[in-house]
ZAMARGU-4260 file (C-alpha; in steps of 0.2 Angstrom, whole numbers, plus 5000, padded with zeros to 4 digits):
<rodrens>
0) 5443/5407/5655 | 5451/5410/5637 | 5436/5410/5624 | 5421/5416/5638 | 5410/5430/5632
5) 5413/5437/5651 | 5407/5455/5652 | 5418/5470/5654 | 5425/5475/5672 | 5429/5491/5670
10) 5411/5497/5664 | 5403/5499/5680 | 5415/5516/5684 | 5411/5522/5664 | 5390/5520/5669
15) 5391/5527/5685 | 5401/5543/5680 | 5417/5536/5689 | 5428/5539/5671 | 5443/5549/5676
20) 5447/5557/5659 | 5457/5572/5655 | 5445/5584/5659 | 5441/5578/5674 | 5459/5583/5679
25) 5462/5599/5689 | 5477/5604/5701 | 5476/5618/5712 | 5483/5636/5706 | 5481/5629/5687
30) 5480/5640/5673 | 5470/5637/5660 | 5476/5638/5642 | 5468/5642/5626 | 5480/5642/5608
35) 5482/5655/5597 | 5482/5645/5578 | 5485/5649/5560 | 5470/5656/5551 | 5483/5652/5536
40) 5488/5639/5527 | 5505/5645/5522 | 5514/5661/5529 | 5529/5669/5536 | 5525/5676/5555
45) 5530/5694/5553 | 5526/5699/5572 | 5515/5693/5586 | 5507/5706/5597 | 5503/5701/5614
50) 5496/5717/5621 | 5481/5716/5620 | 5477/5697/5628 | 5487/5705/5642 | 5476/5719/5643
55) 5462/5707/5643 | 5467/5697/5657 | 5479/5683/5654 | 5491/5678/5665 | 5505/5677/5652
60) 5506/5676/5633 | 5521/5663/5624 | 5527/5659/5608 | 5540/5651/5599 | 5552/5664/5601
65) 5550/5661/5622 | 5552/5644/5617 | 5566/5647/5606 | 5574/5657/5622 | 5573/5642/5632
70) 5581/5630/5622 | 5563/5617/5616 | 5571/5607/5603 | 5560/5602/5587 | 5548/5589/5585
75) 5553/5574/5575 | 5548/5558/5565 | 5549/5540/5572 | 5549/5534/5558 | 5561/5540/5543
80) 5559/5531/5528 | 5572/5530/5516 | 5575/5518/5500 | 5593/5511/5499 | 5596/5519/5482
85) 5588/5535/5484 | 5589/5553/5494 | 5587/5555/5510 | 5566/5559/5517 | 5563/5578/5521
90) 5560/5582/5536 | 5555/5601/5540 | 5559/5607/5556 | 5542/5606/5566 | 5541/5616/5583
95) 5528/5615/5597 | 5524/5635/5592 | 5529/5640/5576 | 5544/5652/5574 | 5545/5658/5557
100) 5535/5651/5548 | 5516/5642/5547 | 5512/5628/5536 | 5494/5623/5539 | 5480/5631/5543
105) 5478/5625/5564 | 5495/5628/5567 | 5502/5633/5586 | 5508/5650/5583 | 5505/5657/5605
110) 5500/5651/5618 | 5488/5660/5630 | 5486/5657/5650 | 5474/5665/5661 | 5461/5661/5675
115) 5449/5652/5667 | 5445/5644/5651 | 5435/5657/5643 | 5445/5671/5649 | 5460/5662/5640
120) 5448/5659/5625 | 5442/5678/5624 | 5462/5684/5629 | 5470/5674/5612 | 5456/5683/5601
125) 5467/5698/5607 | 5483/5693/5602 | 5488/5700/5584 | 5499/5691/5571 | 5504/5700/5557
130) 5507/5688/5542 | 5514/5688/5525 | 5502/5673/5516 | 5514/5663/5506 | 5504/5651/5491
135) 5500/5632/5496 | 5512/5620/5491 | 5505/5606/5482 | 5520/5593/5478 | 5534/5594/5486
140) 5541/5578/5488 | 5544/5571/5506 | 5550/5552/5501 | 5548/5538/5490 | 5546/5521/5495
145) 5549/5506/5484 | 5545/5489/5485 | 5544/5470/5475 | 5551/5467/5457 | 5549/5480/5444
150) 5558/5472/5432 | 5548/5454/5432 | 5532/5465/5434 | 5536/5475/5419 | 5542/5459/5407
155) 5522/5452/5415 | 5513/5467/5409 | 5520/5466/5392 | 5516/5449/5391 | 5500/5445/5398
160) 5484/5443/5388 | 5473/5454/5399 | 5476/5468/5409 | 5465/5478/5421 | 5470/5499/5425
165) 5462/5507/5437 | 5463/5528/5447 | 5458/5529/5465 | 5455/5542/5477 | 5455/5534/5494
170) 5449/5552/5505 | 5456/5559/5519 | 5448/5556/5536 | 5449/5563/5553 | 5447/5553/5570
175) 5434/5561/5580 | 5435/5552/5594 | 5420/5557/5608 | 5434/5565/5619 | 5445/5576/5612
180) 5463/5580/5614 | 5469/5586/5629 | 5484/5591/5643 | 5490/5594/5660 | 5506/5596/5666
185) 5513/5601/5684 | 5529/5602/5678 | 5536/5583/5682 | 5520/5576/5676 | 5509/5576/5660
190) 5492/5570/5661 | 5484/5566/5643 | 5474/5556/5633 | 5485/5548/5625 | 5486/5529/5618
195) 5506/5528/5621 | 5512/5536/5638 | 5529/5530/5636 | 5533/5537/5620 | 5524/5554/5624
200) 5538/5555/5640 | 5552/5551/5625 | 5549/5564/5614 | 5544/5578/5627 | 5560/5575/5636
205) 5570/5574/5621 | 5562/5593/5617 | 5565/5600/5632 | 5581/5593/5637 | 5575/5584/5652
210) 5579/5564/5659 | 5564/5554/5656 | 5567/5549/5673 | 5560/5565/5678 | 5545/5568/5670
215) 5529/5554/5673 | 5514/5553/5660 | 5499/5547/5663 | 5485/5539/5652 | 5471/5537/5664
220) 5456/5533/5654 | 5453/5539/5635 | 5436/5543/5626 | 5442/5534/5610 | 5459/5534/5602
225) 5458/5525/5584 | 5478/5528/5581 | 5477/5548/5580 | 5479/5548/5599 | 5496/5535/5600
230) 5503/5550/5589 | 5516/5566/5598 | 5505/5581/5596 | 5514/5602/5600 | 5503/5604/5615
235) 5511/5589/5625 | 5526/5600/5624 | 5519/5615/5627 | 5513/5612/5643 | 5525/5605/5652
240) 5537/5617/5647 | 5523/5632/5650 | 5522/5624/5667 | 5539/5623/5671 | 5543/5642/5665
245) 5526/5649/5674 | 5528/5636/5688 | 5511/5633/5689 | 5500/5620/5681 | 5495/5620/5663
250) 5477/5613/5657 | 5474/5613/5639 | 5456/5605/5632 | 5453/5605/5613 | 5437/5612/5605
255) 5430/5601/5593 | 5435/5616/5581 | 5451/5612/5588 | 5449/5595/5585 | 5447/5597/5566
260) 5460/5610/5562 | 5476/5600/5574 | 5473/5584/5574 | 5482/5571/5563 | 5472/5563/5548
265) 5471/5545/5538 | 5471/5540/5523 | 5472/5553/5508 | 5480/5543/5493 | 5478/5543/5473
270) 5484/5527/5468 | 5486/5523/5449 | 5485/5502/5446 | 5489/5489/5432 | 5484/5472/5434
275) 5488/5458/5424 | 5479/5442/5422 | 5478/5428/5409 | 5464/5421/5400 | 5457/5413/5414
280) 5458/5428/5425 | 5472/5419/5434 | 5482/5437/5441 | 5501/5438/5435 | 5505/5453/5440
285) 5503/5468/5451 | 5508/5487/5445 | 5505/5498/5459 | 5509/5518/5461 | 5501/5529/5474
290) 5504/5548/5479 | 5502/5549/5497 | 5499/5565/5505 | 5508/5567/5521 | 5501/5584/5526
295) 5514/5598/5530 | 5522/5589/5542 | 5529/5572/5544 | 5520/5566/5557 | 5528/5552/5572
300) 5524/5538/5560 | 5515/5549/5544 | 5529/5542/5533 | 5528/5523/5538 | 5509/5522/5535
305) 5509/5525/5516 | 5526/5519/5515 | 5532/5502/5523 | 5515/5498/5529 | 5504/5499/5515
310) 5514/5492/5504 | 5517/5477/5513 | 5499/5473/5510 | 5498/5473/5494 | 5500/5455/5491
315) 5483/5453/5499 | 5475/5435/5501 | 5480/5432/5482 | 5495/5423/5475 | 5499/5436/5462
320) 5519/5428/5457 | 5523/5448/5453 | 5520/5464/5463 | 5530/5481/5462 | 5523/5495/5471
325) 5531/5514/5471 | 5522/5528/5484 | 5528/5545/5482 | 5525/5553/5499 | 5518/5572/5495
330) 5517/5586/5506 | 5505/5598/5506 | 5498/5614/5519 | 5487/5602/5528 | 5485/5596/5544
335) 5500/5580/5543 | 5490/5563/5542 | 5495/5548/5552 | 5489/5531/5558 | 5470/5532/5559
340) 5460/5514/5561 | 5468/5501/5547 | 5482/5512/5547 | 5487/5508/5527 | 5478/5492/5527
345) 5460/5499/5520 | 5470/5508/5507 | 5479/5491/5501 | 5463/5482/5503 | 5452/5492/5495
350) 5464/5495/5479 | 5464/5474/5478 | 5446/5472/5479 | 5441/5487/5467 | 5454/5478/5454
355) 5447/5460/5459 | 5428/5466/5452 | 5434/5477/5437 | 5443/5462/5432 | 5428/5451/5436
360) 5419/5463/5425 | 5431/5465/5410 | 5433/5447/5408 | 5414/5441/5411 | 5418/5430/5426
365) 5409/5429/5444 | 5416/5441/5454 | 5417/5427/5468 | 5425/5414/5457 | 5440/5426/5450
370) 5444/5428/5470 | 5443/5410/5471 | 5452/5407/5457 | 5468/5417/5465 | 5467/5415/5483
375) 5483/5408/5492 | 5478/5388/5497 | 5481/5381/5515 | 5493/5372/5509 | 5505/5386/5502
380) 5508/5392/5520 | 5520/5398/5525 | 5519/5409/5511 | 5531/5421/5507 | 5523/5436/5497
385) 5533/5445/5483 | 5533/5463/5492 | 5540/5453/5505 | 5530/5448/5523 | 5528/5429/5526
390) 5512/5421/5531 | 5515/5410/5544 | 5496/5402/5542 | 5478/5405/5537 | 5465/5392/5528
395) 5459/5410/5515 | 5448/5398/5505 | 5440/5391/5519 | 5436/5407/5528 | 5428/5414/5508
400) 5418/5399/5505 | 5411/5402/5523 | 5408/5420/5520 | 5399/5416/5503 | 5388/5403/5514
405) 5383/5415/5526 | 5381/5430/5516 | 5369/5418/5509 | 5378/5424/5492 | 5369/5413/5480
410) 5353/5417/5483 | 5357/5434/5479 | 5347/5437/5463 | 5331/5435/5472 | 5333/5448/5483
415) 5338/5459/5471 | 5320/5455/5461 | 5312/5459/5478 | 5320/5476/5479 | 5318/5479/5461
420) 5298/5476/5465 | 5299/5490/5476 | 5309/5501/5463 | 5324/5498/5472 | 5343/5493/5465
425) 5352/5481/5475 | 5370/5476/5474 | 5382/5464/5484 | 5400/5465/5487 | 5415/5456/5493
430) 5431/5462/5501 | 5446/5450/5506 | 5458/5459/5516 | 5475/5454/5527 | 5480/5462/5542
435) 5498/5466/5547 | 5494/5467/5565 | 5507/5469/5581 | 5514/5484/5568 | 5532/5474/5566
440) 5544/5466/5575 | 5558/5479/5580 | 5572/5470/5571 | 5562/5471/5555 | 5554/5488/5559
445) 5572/5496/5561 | 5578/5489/5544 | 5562/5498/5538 | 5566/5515/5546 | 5559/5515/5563
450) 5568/5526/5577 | 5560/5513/5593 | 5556/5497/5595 | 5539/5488/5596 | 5541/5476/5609
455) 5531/5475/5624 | 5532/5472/5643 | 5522/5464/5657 | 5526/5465/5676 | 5516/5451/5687
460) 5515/5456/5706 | 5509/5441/5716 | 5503/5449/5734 | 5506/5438/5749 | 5486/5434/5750
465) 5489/5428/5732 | 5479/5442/5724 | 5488/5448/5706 | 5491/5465/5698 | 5499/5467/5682
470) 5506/5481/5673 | 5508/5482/5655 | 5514/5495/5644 | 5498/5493/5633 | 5484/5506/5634
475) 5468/5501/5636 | 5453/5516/5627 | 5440/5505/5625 | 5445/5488/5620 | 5442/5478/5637
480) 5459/5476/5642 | 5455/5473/5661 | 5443/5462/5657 | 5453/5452/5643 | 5471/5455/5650
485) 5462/5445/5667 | 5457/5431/5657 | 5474/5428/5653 | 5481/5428/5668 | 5467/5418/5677
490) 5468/5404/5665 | 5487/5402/5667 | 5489/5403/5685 | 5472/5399/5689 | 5466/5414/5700
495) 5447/5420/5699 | 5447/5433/5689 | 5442/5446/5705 | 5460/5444/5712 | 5467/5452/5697
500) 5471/5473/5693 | 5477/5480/5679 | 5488/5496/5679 | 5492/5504/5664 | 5493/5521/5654
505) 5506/5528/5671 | 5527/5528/5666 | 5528/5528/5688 | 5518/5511/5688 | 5525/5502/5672
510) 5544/5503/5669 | 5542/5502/5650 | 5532/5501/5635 | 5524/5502/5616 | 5507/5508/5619
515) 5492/5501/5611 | 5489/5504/5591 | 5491/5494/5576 | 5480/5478/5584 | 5495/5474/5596
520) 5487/5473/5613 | 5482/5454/5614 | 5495/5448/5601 | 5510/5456/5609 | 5505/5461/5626
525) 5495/5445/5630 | 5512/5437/5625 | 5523/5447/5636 | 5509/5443/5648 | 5512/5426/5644
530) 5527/5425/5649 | 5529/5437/5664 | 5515/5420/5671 | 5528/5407/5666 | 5543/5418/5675
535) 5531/5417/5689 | 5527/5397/5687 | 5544/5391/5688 | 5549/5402/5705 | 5532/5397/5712
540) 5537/5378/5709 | 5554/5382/5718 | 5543/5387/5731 | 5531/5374/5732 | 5548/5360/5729
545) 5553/5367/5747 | 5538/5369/5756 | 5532/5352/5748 | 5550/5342/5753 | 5554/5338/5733
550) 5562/5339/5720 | 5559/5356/5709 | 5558/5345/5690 | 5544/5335/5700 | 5533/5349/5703
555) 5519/5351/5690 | 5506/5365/5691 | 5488/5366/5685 | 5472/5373/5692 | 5481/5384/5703
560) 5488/5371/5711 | 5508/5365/5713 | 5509/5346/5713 | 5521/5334/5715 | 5521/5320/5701
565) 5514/5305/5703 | 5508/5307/5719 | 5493/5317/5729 | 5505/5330/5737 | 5499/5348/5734
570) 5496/5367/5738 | 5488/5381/5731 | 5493/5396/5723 | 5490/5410/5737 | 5500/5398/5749
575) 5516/5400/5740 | 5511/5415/5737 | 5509/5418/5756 | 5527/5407/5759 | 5536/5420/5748
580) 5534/5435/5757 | 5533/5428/5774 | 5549/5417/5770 | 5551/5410/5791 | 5553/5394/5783
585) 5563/5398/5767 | 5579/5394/5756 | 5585/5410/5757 | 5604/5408/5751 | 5594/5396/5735
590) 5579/5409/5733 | 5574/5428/5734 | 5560/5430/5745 | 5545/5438/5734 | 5533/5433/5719
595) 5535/5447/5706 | 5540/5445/5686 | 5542/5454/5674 | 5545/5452/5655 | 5549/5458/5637
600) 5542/5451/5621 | 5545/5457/5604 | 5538/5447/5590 | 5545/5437/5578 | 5534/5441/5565
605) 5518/5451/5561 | 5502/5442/5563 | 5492/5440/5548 | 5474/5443/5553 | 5461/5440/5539
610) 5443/5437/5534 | 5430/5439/5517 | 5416/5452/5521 | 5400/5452/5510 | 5391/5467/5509
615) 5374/5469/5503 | 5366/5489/5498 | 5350/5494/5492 | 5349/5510/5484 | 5336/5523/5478
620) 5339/5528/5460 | 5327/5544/5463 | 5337/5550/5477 | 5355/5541/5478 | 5350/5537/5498
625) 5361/5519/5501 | 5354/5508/5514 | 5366/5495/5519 | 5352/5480/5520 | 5367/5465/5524
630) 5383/5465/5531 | 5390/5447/5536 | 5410/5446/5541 | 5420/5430/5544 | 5436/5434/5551
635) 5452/5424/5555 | 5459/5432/5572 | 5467/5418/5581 | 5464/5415/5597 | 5449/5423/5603
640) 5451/5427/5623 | 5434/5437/5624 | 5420/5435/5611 | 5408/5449/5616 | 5424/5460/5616
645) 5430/5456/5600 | 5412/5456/5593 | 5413/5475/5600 | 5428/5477/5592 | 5425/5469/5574
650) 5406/5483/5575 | 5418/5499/5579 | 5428/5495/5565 | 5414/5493/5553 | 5406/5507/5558
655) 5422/5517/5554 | 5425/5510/5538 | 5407/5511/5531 | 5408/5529/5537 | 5424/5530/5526
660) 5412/5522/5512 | 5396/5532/5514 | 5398/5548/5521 | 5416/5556/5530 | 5427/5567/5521
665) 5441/5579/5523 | 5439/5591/5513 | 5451/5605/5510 | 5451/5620/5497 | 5464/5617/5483
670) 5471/5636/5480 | 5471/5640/5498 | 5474/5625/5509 | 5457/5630/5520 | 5450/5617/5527
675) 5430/5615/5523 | 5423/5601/5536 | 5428/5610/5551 | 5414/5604/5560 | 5400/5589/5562
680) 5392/5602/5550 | 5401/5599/5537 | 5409/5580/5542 | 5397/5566/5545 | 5398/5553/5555
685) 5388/5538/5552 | 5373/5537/5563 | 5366/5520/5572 | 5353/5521/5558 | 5365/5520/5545
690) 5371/5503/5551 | 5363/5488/5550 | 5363/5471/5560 | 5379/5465/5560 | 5381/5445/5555
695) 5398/5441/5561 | 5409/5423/5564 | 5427/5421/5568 | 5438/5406/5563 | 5450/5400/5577
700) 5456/5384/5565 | 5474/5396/5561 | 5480/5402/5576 | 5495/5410/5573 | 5512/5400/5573
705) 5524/5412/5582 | 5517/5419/5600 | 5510/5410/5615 | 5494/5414/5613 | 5489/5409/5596
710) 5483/5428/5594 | 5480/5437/5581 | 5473/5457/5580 | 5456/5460/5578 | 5455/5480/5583
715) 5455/5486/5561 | 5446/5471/5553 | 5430/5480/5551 | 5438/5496/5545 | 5448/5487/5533
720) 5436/5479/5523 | 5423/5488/5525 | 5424/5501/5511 | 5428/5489/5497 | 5413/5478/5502
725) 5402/5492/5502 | 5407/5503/5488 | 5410/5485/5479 | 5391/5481/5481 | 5385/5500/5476
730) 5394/5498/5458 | 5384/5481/5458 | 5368/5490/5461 | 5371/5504/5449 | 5379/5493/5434
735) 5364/5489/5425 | 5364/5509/5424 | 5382/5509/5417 | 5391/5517/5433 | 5406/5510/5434
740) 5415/5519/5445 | 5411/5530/5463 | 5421/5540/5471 | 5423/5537/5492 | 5413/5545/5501
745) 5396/5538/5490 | 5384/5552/5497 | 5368/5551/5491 | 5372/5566/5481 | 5386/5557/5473
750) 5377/5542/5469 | 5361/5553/5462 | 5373/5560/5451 | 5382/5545/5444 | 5364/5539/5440
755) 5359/5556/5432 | 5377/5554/5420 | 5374/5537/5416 | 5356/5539/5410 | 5360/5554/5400
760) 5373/5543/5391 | 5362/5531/5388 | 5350/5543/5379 | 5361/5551/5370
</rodrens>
């Protein structure tokens, strides 16, 4: 069953309107709840009247002060990062409503409840805050966060023959996921679409002083999640704690307006970069330093993102001997950024790729053969990188040379004649990237900062008729996970695939858990899948041993079928199954009656997805209109448990990152903190239109060394690499004008324009 392209179980509910999302959710006597925000980006509250929403009809008004009254702790970071050597990370205090004072524009400041959504809605245009508008703060350092040899990386720079500088702006981006944000909470339980139910429960009951034992989440299904929806968000708290003081549900659904101005961002980095190289364009050495805006806020894992995460990357699929890499980690009056798809792997990537080319360019090679010329060989593996991960395997030049082949790279030049027939400029691009995926093991994560640990658990229930369900503490929003999770456990113990349920996304159902983010679902919760199935292998051959009259060491099983060694003595999975829970026949002081394991797994290592993507543009020099006319990926995931899933999952990815590269931007106003794309008016979202056909392979010859599977993630490939490849072949089409740099996103008009400054150079 591993490797068939089986479609998706759970789509028939999705196509027949059978979703059960968040605001599908209702409980009798619920109040409906819409939030009063910060039209400000920095402020002191002064007052907050509630009379008037009163007079209009809401059930009750809160703010922080009620809070404050009741005891709601603040919220905090899981993730504080902090260099040996240097001070402490700040931390402002960051409440569900604010109290004092407001620090972005979006910010919780009351909380209206009434009958009815819109009667809410109209009741907070009531409420009146006075404020005193305090100016934007604009660098403010939260944390710095160092990593590789300065020393040997400095003594390289002042050597080397050649070196390569190089200013980036990778831009700020927001999620927007087809469902937004929501929450319900009766009080003991919170309903939300969230990608981590057990850490929700953690942190709301760390808030409000409650055992975890007594509040359930539940994750039922989720209209996109893309890392923003793994993250703790104000309104969580807020409505479990409203419900308890009201004692009545809570229901909160976010406006898309709402969507824009509260939910955590990506990305938003200025990164500064020295590389040096010898004559041969042979790199030596890596000088990297990168201002990370973490927004007003550290988010639950803003600080890791820039910090331990990307940084880690930034060896890349090169052997570059020296790398030193420093990230300040700014804060600013904006909406707090946090893990959004790639999660600090884009922004690694696409700083490695932009240097690869100017490099290329600066020292008149092919921009192929000074990638080839660096790449880490099979052979090197395990490789361990000089900002510190180790490779456990990958074949990289095998995987570019394939890439190259299929995106039919030499042949190139004819193409672009065609399109320069047509009045066109054509350009190709290349992007290697390596993936960190699985996030870290917790032993290594801790060291780093963490404040949890990022193993993962699977329970397999074996019903007396031999039908399974399992329950993991993944969360599945979109990426097949009853389909693949199935596969799994039909290959190992052999049961058709219609037998098997999945549960997740309920802290009632499963015990514990991570959640699903950072491509960890196959590669670390197919492993504790893995072995939660072995667990239930070895009782099921003591089962079989008695029933069967042998020894349990002679028992073998395969096919769904215990055997006994050597001879044709056998029974099927749902008889022992049957034998365990109807034990009239059973060594009951030897063996507990019943079928059901359970098991941790937390990995050893990361594991290192990677792949060459070769992207080809065509672009309108009257107009600055890109057309993406190629895009072929190759992509080294491991073990590939559902190939129409993961091709699913490798075309969401793209789509976001070309998004990244063509059109989506955060933009917000400098002097006032404002934000100006508050809307699909003002951010835009690729179209089907935009996107081309998608030419993608995977390579299974490296599965990866250190889980049971052989798996590797594949959720963030596309979103990784896409923006270097694209951007990468949009200078290729505009060189011959002299462009030789564009700023992300590449909008026609930014395009049109770089064309317009380039010719009036040339003429003048």
């Amino acid at each position: 069953m591993i490797g068939a392209a089986l479609r998706r179980f759970e789509d028939g509910r999705f196509l027949t309107g059978s979703g059960r999302f968040v605001a599908d959710l209702s409980f009798p006597g619920e109040l409906h709840c819409a939030i009063v925000r910060s039209p400000h980006a920095h402020a002191c509250l002064r007052a907050i009247d509630i009379s008037g929403a009163l007079g209009a009809g809401a059930a009750a008004v809160l703010t922080g002060r009620d809070m404050q009254a009741d005891g709601v702790g603040p919220m905090t970071a899981r993730w504080h990062v902090r260099m040996p050597d240097g001070p402490p990370m700040a931390e402002p205090l960051r409440w569900a409503m604010a109290r004092e004072t407001v620090r972005h524009v979006g910010e919780p400041v009351a909380a209206v409840f009434a009958e009815s959504r819109l009667l809410a809605e109209d009741a907070a245009e009531q409420v009146a805050v006075d404020y005193e508008i305090l100016e934007p703060v604009k660098d403010e350092i939260c944390f710095t966060w160092r990593r590789g040899d300065r020393s040997a990386v400095e003594q390289a720079l002042a050597q080397a023959p050649r070196k390569v500088e190089i200013e980036l702006v990778n831009n700020r981006l927001c999620g927007a996921a087809i469902e937004t944000r929501g929450a319900i909470s009766t009080g003991d339980a919170l309903y939300c679409g969230t990608q981590t139910p057990h850490h929700i429960r953690r942190f709301v009951c760390e808030e409000l002083g409650i055992d975890e034992g007594k509040l359930r989440v539940v994750s039922r299904d989720v209209g996109g999640g893309f890392g923003y929806k793994g993250k703790h968000y104000p309104e969580e708290t807020l409505v479990v704690w409203a419900a308890r003081r009201l004692r009545r549900p809570v229901k909160w659904i976010a406006g898309r307006n709402e969507s824009f101005l509260s939910d955590t961002q990506g990305r938003d980095h200025v990164t500064r970069a020295t590389l040096a190289l010898d004559d041969q364009g042979k790199f030596l050495a890596l000088d990297v330093r990168t201002r990370a805006n973490v927004g007003a806020y550290v988010s639950t894992f803003g600080a890791a993102i820039p910090g331990p995460i990307y940084s880690a990357l930034l060896a890349g699929l090169y052997r570059t001997p020296a790398v030193f890499v420093e990230v300040s980690g700014v804060f600013s009056n904006t909406v707090p950024t946090d893990a959004y798809r790639g999660a600090g792997r884009p922004e690694a990537c696409y700083l490695l790729e932009r240097l690869a080319d100017k490099a290329a360019l600066e020292l008149g090679l092919d921009r192929a053969e000074i990638r080839r010329r660096n790449l880490i060989p099979r052979e090197a593996m395990p490789y361990k990188t000089p900002v510190g991960p180790t490779y456990d395997c990958g074949d990289f030049p095998k995987v570019f040379d394939r890439a190259l082949r299929v995106g039919e790279y030499e042949t190139f030049e004819k193409r672009k004649d065609i399109s320069k027939q047509k009045g066109k400029l054509r350009g190709i691009g290349i992007a290697c990237y390596i993936e960190s995926s699985g996030v870290a093991p917790s032993r290594l994560a801790g060291m780093m900062g963490a404040r949890g640990g990022f193993y993962e658990v699977a329970q397999v229930r074996v019903a007396p008729d031999g039908s399974i369900t399992a329950y993991l503490g993944t969360h599945n929003h979109g990426q097949g996970h009853a389909t693949s999770f199935a596969q799994i456990l039909g290959a190992r113990l052999g049961v058709a695939m219609e037998r098997i349920s999945i549960v997740e996304g309920d802290t009632a159902a499963v015990a514990a858990g991570t959640g699903t983010f950072g491509s960890r679902s196959i590669a670390v919760g197919g492993s504790a899948l893995y072995f939660a199935c072995e667990k239930i292998i070895s009782k099921g051959k003591k089962i079989a041993a008695h029933l069967l009259e042998a020894a349990d060491a002679d028992v073998e099983f395969a096919g769904g079928e215990f055997r006994v060694g050597g001879t044709d003595r056998r029974i099927g999975f749902a008889q022992v199954a049957h034998a365990a829970y109807v034990p009239h026949n059973y060594p009951l002081q030897a063996l507990e009656p019943g079928l059901d394991e359970s098991a941790f797994y937390d990995p050893g290592n990361f594991a290192f997805s990677n792949g060459v993507h070769v992207c080809e543009v065509e672009v309108d020099p009257q107009t600055g209109q890109t057309a993406i006319a190629r895009y072929c990926a190759v992509d080294d995931i491991g073990t590939v448990i559902n190939p129409m899933i993961v091709a699913g999952q490798l075309h969401g990815g793209l789509a976001q990152g070309i998004g990244q590269a063509l059109c989506e931007r955060t933009a917000y106003d400098a002097d006032t903190g404002q934000l100006l794309s508050a809307s699909f008016m003002d951010y835009a979202l690729p179209r089907a239109s935009d996107l081309p056909y998608f030419h993608g392979e995977t390579d299974e010859s490296q599965p990866c060394t250190h889980n049971p599977l052989g798996a590797k993630g594949c959720g963030e490939a596309g979103a990784i690499a896409a923006p270097a490849a694209v951007v990468g072949a949009l200078l290729d089409a505009l060189a011959p004008l002299g462009v030789t740099d564009l700023e992300m996103p590449a909008t026609p008009h930014r395009v049109w324009q770089a064309i317009m400054r380039a010719r009036g150079e040339s003429k003048s």
